[in-house]
Structure formats: structure tokens, C-alpha cells
C-alpha positions as CSV (number, residue, x, y, z in Angstrom):
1,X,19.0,51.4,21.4
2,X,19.6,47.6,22.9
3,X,18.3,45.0,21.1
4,X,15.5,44.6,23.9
5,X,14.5,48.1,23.7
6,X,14.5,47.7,19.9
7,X,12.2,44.7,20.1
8,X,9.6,46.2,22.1
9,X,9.4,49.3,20.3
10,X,8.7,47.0,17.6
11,X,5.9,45.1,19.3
12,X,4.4,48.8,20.2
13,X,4.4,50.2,16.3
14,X,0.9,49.1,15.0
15,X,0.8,46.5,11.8
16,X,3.5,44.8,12.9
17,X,3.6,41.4,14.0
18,X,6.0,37.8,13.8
19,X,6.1,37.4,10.8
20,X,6.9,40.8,10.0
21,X,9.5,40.6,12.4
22,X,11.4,37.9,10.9
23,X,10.8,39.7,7.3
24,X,12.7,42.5,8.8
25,X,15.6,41.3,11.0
26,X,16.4,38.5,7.7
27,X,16.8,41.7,5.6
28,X,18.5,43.8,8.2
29,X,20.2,41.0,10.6
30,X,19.1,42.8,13.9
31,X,16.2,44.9,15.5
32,X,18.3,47.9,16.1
33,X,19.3,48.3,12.5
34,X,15.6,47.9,11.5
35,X,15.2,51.8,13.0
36,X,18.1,52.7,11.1
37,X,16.5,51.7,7.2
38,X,15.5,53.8,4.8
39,X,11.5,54.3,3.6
40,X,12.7,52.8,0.3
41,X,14.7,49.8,1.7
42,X,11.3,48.8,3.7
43,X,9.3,49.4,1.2
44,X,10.8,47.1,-0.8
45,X,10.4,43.9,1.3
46,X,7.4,41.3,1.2
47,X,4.5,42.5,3.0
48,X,5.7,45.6,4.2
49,X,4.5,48.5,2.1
50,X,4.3,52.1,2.8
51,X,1.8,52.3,5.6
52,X,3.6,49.4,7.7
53,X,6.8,51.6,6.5
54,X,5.5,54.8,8.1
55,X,4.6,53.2,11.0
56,X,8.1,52.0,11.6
57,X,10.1,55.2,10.9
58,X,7.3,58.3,11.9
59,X,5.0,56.7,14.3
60,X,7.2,54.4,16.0
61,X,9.3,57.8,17.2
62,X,6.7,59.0,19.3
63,X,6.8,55.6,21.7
64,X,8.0,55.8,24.5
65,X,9.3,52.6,25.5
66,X,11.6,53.9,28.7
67,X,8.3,55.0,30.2
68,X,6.7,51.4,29.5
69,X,10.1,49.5,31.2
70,X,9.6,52.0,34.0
71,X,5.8,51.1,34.4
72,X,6.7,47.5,34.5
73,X,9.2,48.0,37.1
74,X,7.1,49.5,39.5
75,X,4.3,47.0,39.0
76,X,6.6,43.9,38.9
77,X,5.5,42.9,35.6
78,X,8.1,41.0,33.5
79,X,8.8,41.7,29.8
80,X,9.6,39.2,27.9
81,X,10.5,39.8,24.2
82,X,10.2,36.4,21.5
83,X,13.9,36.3,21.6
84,X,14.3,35.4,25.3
85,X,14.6,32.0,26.2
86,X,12.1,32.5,29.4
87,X,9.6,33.2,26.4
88,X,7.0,30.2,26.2
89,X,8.1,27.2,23.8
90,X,4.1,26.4,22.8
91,X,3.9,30.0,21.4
92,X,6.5,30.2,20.0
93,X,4.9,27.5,18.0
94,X,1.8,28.5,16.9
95,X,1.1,30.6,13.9
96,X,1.1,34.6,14.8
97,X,2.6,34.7,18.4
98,X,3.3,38.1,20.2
99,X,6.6,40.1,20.1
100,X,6.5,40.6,23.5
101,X,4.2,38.9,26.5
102,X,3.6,41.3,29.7
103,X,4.0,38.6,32.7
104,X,2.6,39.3,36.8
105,X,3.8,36.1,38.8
106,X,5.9,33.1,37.2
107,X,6.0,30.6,34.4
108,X,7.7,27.5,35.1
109,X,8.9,24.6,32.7
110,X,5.8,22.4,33.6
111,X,3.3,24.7,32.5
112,X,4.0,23.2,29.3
113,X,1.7,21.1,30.4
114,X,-1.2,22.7,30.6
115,X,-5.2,22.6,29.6
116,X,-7.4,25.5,29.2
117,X,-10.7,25.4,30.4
118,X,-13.3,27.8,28.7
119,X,-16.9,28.9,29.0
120,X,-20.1,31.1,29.0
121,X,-19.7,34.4,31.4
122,X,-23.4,34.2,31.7
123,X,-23.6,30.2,32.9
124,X,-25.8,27.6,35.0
125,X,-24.4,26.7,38.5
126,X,-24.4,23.3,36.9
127,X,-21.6,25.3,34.4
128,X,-19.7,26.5,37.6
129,X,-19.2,23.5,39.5
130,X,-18.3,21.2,36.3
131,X,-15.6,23.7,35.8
132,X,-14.3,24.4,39.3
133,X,-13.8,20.6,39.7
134,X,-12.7,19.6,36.1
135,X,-10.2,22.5,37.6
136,X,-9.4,20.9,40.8
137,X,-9.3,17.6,39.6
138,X,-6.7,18.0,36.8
139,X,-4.8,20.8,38.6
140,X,-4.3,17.9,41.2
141,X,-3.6,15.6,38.5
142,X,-0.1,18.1,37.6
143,X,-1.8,20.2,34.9
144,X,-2.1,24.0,34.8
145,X,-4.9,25.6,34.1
146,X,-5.3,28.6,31.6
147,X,-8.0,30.4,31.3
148,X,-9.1,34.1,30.7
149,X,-10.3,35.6,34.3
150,X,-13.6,36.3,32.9
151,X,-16.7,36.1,34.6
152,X,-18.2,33.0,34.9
153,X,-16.4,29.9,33.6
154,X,-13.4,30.9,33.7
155,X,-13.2,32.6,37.0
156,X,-14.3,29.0,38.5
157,X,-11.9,27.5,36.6
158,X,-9.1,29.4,38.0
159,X,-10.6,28.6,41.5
160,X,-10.8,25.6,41.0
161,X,-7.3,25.1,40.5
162,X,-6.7,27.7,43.4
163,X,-8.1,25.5,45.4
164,X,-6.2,22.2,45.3
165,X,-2.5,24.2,45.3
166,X,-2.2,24.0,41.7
167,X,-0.8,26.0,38.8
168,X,-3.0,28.2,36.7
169,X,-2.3,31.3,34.2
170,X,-4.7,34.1,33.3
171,X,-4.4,35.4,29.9
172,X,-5.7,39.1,30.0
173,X,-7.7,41.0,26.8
174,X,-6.0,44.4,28.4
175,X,-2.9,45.8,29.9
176,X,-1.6,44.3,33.4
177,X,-1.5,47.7,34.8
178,X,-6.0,47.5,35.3
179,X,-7.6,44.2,36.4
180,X,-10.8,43.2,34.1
181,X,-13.5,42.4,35.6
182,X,-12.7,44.9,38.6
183,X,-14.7,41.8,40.6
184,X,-11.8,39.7,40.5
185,X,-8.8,42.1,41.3
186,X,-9.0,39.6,44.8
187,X,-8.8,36.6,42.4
188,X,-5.8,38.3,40.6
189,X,-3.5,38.4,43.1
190,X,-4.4,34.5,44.0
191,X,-3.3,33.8,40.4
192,X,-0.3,35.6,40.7
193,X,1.1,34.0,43.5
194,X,-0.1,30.2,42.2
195,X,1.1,31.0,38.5
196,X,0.9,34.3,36.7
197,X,-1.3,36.8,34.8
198,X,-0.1,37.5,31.4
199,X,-1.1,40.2,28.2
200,X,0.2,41.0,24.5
201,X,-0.8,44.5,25.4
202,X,0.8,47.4,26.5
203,X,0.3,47.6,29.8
204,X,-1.5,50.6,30.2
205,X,-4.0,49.1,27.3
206,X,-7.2,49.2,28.4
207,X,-9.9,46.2,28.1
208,X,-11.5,46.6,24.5
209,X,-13.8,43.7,23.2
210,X,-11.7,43.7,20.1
211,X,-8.8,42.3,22.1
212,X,-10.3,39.4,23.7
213,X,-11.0,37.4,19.9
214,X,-7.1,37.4,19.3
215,X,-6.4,37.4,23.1
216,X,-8.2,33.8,22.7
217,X,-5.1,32.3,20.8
218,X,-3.1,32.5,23.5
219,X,-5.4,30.9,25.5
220,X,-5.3,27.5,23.0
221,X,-1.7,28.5,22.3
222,X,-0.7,27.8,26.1
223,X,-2.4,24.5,26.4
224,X,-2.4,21.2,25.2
225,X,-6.1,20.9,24.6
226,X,-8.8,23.2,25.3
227,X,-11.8,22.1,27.7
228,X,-15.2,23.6,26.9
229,X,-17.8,23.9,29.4
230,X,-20.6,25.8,29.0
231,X,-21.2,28.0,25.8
232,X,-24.0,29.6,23.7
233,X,-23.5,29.5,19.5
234,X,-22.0,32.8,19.8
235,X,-19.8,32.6,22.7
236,X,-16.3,33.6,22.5
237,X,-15.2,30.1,24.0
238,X,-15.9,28.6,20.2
239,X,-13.1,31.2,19.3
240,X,-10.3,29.5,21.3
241,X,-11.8,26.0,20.2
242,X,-11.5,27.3,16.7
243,X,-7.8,28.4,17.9
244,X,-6.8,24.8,19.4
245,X,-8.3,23.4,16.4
246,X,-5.8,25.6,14.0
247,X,-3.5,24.2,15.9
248,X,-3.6,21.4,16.2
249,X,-4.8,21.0,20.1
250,X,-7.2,19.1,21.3
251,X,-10.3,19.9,22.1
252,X,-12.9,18.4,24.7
253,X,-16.7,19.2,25.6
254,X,-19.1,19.1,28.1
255,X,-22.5,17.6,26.7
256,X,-25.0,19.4,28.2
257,X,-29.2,19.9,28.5
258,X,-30.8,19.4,24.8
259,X,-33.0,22.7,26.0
260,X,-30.2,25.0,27.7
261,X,-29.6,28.4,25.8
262,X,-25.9,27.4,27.4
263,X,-25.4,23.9,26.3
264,X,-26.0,24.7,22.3
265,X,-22.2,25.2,21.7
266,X,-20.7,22.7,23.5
267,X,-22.9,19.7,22.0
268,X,-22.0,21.4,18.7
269,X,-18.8,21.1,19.4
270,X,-19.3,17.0,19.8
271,X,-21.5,16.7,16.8
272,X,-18.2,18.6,14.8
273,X,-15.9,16.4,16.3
274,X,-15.0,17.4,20.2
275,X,-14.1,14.9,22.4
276,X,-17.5,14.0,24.5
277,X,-16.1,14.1,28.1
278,X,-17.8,13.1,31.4
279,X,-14.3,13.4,33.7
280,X,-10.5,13.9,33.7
281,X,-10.1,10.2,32.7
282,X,-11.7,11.3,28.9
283,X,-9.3,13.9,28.7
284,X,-6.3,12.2,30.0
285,X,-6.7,9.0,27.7
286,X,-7.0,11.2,24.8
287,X,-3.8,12.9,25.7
288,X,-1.5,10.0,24.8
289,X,1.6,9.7,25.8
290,X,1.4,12.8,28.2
291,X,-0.9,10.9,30.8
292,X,1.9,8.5,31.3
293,X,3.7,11.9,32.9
294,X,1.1,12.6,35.0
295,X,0.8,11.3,38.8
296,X,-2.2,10.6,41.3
297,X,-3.0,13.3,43.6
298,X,-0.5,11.7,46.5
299,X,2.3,11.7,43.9
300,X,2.0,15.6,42.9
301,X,5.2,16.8,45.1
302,X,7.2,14.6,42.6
303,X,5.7,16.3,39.1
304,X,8.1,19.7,40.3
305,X,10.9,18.4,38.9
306,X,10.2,17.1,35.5
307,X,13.5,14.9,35.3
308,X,12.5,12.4,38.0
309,X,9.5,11.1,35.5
310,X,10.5,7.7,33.4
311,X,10.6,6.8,29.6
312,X,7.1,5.7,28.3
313,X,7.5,3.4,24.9
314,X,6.8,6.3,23.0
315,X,9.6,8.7,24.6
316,X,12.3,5.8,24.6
317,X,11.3,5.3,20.6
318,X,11.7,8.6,19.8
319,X,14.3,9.6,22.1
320,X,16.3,7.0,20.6
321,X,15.8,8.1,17.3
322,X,17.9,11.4,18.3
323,X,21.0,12.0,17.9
324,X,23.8,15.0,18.2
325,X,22.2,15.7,14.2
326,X,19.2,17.3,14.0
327,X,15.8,15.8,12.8
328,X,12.8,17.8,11.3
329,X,10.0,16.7,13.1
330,X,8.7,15.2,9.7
331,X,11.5,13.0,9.4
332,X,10.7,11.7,13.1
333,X,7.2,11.2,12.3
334,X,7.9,9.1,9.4
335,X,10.9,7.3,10.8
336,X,8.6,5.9,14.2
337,X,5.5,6.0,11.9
338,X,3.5,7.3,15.5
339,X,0.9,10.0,14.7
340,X,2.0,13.4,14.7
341,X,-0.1,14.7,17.7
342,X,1.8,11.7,19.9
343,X,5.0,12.9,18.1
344,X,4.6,16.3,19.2
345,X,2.9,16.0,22.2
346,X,6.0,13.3,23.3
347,X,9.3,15.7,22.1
348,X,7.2,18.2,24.3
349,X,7.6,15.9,27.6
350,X,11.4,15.0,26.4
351,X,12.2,18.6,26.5
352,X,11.0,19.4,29.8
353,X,12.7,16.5,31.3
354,X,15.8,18.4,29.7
355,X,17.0,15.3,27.4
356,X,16.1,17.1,23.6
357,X,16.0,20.6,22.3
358,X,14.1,22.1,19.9
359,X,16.3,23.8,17.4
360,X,14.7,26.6,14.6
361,X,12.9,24.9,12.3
362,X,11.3,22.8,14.1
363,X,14.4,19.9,14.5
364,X,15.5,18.1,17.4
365,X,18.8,17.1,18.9
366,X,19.6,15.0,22.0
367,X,19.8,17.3,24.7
């Protein structure tokens, strides 16, 4: 068994996740050699326990991972395991990111920088059109646009962005092998060829409303902030602000009517703390040091190639900091005594223009 083959058996056994994984390959120094361990030997490690063990050596046998790579190659659906280097920086950073992401189209280094826009299924036309053009607008501005492909908010988000040529990503609650809604298969394949559709689930996993609270971290994971437009006190779009807020993303929202069923979360959201925001510019000035990236709408051609874009202040004082030796991000926070979302959100824009790399750890070196 290859380590790939390994990994995604892995990311099919139930009760196991990231964390688990790393407990694992530190004790056994591969995925492969995981399958190989005795009840006892797993048993014996942090967090593990006799049900996860089990699962790892009984259950995990009956998997049949050949028939999942075979689905996926008739459907053109990438899989990419944690491991790969095609495997999306920003999740890789957040907390409890998937083994393995299902993708249907293309990522591209700048969908680093990205926003998700969020809402209401059941919404106002005011909703609607406030999220198709906050879509448009900062689509045309060079941002990609994640969203779910529900109904609603999100579906006009991703046309939005559609609709001025930009980049946009749909994170899925099932498999890629069924479209959810079945209203927007039409709207699926638009997504796929401006940017891609991508799951944690198998992909004949079918849509379950216990998938799309989790499913909702990816979302916020994705994205630099998370825009909310639209949402009632119980909507699952106060999930992936909760996400963002873990961490540590922005987040913005749309004030909306005092006496709207649909405006109670967002002005919630303000009164906690969201970022009140009227347009783009809101969200843009609150980004720091990734608006100086950005380009009017003439200018977009030149955003495709990352490498082209100048130093701001902040990027030449931290890029300067960096050397061949690596730096925890800590130490570069305290050495340019910048806040730690600029920090972040500035080593982010130095890696895409290819001149630092993220090591484990989170350290940086001079690319």
C-alpha cells in the first residue's frame, strides 16, 4: 500500500482526524506502517484508545479505497491528501483540517486570497443583490470568493463573482459525485470552470445536515475574512463566523432592517464586534496590508501572476527581517512589533509572490 493509498484509507476510517494523524505517523514514522501496528501498540498512544484502534485495524479493511480513486478518475475529481504540496496553505493552518480534500476544477496560488461571503437560504432580494455585487465587486477587485452553493446567499454570491470573470470555490456538505441543491447542478459546472468545487467527503457521501456545521470551517478556513449578509439568530452563516472568529479571520456584516426576521444575526454580529460594512472599501481597509496587493478593475490581468506586485512597508519590514534561518512567527511579531493579524496576513502575500516559505512549525525562511 503507497503512502497515498495509505493516507486516504486513513481519512475514510471513522474517529480519525489531524491530529490523530500526526499522533500516529510520530509513533510509526509513515502511513503505511500505521496498518501494520499491533491493537496493543495503538492502544497505547494519546488519544487513541480501543474503539479508534478497531476502527483502524477491523473496519478500516473493509474500504475500498481502489474503487474511490477509480470513482475520481472517471469524474475528474482531484484527491489531494494533507501531505501534497497542491494541498491549501490556509488549511493547513487552521485547527482540525481534513486528511484529504475532494477537488472538481482548479486551485491556484491566488486563491490565497480569498473572502467568503455567507448568508440566509431563505433571504430578501435586498439579501441577493448585496451579495451578488459585494461578489462582483471584490471578485473584480482580485479576490476569490468562497462560499457553500446553497440556496440563497450563497448561490448569488458565487454569481456574482461568475459574473465579472472572477475566481470563486464552492465548498460542498456532500460527496462531489451528487450536486446539492439539484437546482444548481447548471451553477456547478460554472464554478468549476471559474475555480473549483471542493468536499472532505467521500465522494459518494451523500448531503446530510450534520455535515454542513463542520463543512462551515472550511469555508472560514479558505478565506481571509468572512462576509455576512443576511442571517436569522439561528442560521448556519453564525457557524462560519464563529469559525473565522477561531481563527483568527475577520469578519464583516451587513447592517440590516431593525424589523427583518433576516437582519437579526447580522446586526448581532456588529453589536459583538463584526466589522459594520456598507462596500468593498470597509472590507479592504480592514484588510491591512493585503489591499496594497490588490488592483482596480482595469488592472486585474496583472493580479495572475503574483510576482509582478511591489513591497508595501509592511512586506519590505518583514521580508527583511528573514533570512536563510528560520523565524517562528512569534519571534517576527515581536521583532517588527506589527500586530499579528498584519503579520500573518503580510508572510501570506510574501509567499505567494514566491520570496518566503513557510516551514513546519509555523517559521519562515527567505524563499
Amino acid at each position: 500500500m503507497s503512502e497515498f493509498e495509505a493516507i486516504l484509507r486513513l481519512h475514510m476510517t471513522k474517529g480519525i482526524g489531524v491530529r490523530t494523524y500526526h499522533t500516529l505517523v510520530e509513533r510509526f514514522g509513515s502511513v503505511s506502517e500505521i496498518f501494520q501496528a499491533t491493537k496493543a501498540e495503538l492502544e497505547k498512544l494519546p488519544g487513541i484508545g480501543e474503539k479508534i484502534a478497531h476502527s483502524i485495524l477491523e473496519e478500516s479493511r473493509h474500504i475500498d479505497i481502489h474503487q474511490e480513486i477509480d470513482l475520481a478518475e472517471k469524474n475528474n475529481i482531484q484527491i489531494i491528501p494533507y501531505t501534497s504540496a497542491e494541498y491549501p496553505q490556509h488549511l493547513k493552518n487552521i485547527y482540525d483540517p481534513p486528511l484529504i480534500l475532494y477537488v472538481k476544477g482548479s486551485l491556484m496560488e491566488t486563491d490565497v486570497i480569498a473572502l467568503a461571503i455567507v448568508g440566509a437560504r431563505r433571504c430578501t432580494y435586498y439579501g441577493l443583490s448585496q451579495a451578488e455585487r459585494f461578489a462582483r465587486q471584490l471578485a473584480q477587485k482580485g479576490f476569490c470568493i468562497i462560499s457553500g452553493m446553497a440556496r440563497g446567499i450563497d448561490t448569488a454570491a458565487h454569481r456574482g463573482a461568475i459574473s465579472s470573470t472572477g475566481r470563486t470555490i464552492a465548498v460542498l456538505g456532500c460527496g462531489l459525485g451528487s450536486v446539492y441543491p439539484k437546482d444548481n447542478t447548471a451553477l456547478s459546472e460554472k464554478i468549476i470552470q471559474h475555480g473549483a468545487l471542493i468536499s472532505e467527503f467521500p465522494i459518494n457521501t451523500p448531503p446530510d445536515y450534520r455535515n454542513f456545521p463542520p463543512r462551515n470551517r472550511l469555508i472560514s478556513g479558505l478565506s481571509l475574512g468572512v462576509v455576512v449578509i443576511e442571517s436569522t439568530l439561528k442560521s448556519g452563516s453564525l457557524i462560519t463566523a464563529q469559525w473565522a472568529l477561531e481563527q483568527g479571520k475577520e469578519v464583516f456584516a451587513l447592517p440590516g432592517n431593525v424589523d427583518s426576521l433576516y437582519s437579526r444575526g447580522t446586526n448581532k454580529l456588529i453589536k459583538e464586534g463584526a466589522k459594520l460594512t456598507e462596500d468593498v472599501t470597509d472590507i479592504i481597509q480592514e484588510l491591512g496590508p493585503v489591499a496594497d496587493t490588490l488592483c482596480s478593475p482595469s488592472e486585474i490581468p496583472s493580479t495572475t501572476d503574483p510576482r509582478n506586485l511591489l513591497l508595501n512597508s509592511h512586506e519590505k519590514k518583514i521580508f527583511s527581517l528573514l533570512s536563510s534561518s528560520p523565524l517562528y512567527i512569534d519571534e517576527i511579531i515581536q521583532s517588527t512589533k506589527l500586530p499579528t493579524s498584519i503579520v500573518s496576513s503580510t508572510l501570506m502575500i510574501l509567499e505567494i509572490k514566491k520570496l518566503v516559505k513557510q516551514l513546519s512549525g509555523k517559521r519562515f525562511v527567505k524563499a
